[in-house]
ROKEMI-80054 format. One record per residue (C-alpha): residue in three letters; x, y, z. Coordinates in steps of 0.1 Angstrom, whole numbers, padded with zeros to 4 digits, always signed. Each point is the difference from the previous one (the first is absolute). Layout:
ROKEMI-80054
AlaXYZ;...
end
This chain:
ROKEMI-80054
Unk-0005+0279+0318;Unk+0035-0013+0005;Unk-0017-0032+0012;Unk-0019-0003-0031;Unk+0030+0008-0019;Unk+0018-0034+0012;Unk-0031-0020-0002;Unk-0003+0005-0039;Unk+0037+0003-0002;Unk+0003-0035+0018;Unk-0027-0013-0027;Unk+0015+0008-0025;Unk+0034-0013+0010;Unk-0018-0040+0008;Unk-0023+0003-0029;Unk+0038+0006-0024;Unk+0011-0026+0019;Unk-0027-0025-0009;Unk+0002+0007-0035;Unk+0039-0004-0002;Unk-0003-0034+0016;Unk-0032-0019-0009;Unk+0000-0034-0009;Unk-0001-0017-0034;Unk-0024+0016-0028;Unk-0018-0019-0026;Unk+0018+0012-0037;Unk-0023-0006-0035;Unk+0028+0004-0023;Unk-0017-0002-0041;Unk+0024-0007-0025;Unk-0011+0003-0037;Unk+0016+0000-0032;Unk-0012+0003-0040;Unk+0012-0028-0021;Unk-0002+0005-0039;Unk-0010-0039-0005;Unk-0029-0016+0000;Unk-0014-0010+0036;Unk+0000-0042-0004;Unk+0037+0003-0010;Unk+0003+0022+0031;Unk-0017-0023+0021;Unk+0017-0033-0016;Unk+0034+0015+0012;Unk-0014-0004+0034;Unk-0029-0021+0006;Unk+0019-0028+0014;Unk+0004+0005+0038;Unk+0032-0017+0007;Unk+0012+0020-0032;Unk+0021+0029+0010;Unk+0025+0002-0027;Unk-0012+0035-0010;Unk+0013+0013+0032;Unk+0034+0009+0000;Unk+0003+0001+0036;Unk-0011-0040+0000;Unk+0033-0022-0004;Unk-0028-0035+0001;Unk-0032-0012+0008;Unk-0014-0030+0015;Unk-0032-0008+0004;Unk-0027-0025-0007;Unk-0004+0009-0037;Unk-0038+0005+0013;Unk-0023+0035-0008;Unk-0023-0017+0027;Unk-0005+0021+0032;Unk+0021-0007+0027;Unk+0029-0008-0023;Unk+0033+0008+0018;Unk+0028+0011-0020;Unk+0040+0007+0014;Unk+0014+0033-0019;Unk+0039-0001+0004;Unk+0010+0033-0006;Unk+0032+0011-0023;Unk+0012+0022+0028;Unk-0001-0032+0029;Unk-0029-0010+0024;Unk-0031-0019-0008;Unk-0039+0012+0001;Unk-0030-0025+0000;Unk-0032+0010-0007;Unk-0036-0017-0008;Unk-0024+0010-0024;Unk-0029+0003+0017;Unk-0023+0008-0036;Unk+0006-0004-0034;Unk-0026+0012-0028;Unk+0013-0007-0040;Unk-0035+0014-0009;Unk+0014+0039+0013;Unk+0039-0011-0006;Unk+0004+0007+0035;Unk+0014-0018+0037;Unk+0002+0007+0033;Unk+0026-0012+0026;Unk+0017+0008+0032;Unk+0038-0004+0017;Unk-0003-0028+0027;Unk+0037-0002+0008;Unk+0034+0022-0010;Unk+0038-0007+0006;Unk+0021+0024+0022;Unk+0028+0013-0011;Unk+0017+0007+0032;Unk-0014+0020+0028;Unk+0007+0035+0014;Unk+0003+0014+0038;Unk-0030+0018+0010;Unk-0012+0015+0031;Unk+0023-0025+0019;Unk-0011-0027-0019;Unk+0008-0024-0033;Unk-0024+0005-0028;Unk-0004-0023-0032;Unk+0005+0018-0031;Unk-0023-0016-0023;Unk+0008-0002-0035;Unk-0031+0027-0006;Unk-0003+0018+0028;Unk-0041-0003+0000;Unk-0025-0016+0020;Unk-0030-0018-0005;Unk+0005+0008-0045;Unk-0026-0009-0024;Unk-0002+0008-0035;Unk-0026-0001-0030;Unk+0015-0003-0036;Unk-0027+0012-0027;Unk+0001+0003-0042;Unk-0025+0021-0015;Unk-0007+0001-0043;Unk+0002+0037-0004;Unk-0011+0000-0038;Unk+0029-0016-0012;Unk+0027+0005+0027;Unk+0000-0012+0034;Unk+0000+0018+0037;Unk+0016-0025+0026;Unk-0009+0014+0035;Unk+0022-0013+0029;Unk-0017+0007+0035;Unk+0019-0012+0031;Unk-0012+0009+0035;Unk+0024-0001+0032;Unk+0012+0014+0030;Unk+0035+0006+0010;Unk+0016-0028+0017;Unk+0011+0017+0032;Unk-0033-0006+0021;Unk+0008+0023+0027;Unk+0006+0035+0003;Unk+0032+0017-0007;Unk+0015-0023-0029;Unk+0031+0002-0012;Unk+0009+0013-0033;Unk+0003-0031-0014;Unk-0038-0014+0009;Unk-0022+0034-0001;Unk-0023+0009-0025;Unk+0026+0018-0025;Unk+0019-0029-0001;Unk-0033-0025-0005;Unk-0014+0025-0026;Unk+0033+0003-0021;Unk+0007-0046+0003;Unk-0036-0004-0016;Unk+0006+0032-0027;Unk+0032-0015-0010;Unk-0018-0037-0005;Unk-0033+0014-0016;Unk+0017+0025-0027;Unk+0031-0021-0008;Unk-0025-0030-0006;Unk-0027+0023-0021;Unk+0030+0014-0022;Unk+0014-0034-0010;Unk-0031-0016-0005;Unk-0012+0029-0025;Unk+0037-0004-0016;Unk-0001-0039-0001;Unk-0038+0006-0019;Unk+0017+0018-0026;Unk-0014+0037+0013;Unk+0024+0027-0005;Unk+0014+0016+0036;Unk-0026+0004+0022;Unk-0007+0025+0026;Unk-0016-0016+0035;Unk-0022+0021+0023;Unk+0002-0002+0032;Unk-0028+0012+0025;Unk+0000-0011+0039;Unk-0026+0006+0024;Unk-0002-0008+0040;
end
């Protein structure tokens, strides 16, 4: 019995030990937001791709002033650091694109596990995102999807590069975006849901 005891006990123990230190875990983070303004001047706010003056988090753009997939825009951000991304699809027909980060800025790195890591300027990994405006009889529901993972790839990761801290970077750039663009279309203050699934 005793034996039996320890065996389950022991179980138990590896199995909490697993699932305090497994590796990175895809996020689905949805965004969405009810604009009271009709859906094209929603969507002429941000239709261009290398457009980002919406944002408030987005100092500049630069990009090829192309909607064309496999556009690459450069966002430098009001707070320092850079992110580039390429739009890899682009529909006017649904007011809607799609595009992914392919390289970030650090903005300094942190000692972990006996080692230097880069502190990216969005402490994600492998981040897409799909930006969508609906007509909703007269107003307009923007939807704001981004998918991720943390950016610490192994297990253990600091506080600065686990999943809280990946979850609350893309939060932060989704609802602060979603409320300025509903003020900036003339919509009184807006409330932005937020629903995250891994």
């Amino acid at each position: 019995m005793k034996k039996t005891s320890l065996l389950v006990s022991s179980v138990l123990l590896l199995f909490t030990g697993l699932a305090n230190a497994h590796g990175p875990v895809r996020a689905k983070m949805t965004a969405t937001v009810t604009v009271d303004a009709p859906a094209a001047k929603v969507w002429d706010l941000i239709k261009n791709y290398d457009d980002m003056s919406w944002h408030p988090g987005i100092k500049s753009v630069k990009g090829s002033g192309s909607n064309d997939k496999g556009a690459v825009r450069t966002l430098t951000l009001t707070n320092g650091g850079t992110i580039t991304e390429e739009l890899k699809a682009y529909d006017a027909a649904k007011m809607s694109y799609k595009y992914k980060i392919t390289e970030m800025s650090n903005t300094g790195t942190i000692k972990h596990a006996g080692q230097d890591e880069p502190l990216p300027v969005l402490p994600v990994g492998n981040y897409a995102a799909e930006l969508q405006v609906s007509d909703k009889g007269g107003k307009t529901e923007v939807e704001w999807v981004a998918t991720y993972y943390r950016a610490y790839v192994n297990n253990n990761p600091p506080a600065e590069l686990n999943e809280e801290a990946a979850d609350k970077a893309v939060s932060d750039v989704l609802k602060t975006g979603l409320e300025a663009l509903a003020k900036k279309a003339g919509s009184a203050a807006a409330h932005v849901e937020i629903d995250i699934k891994r």
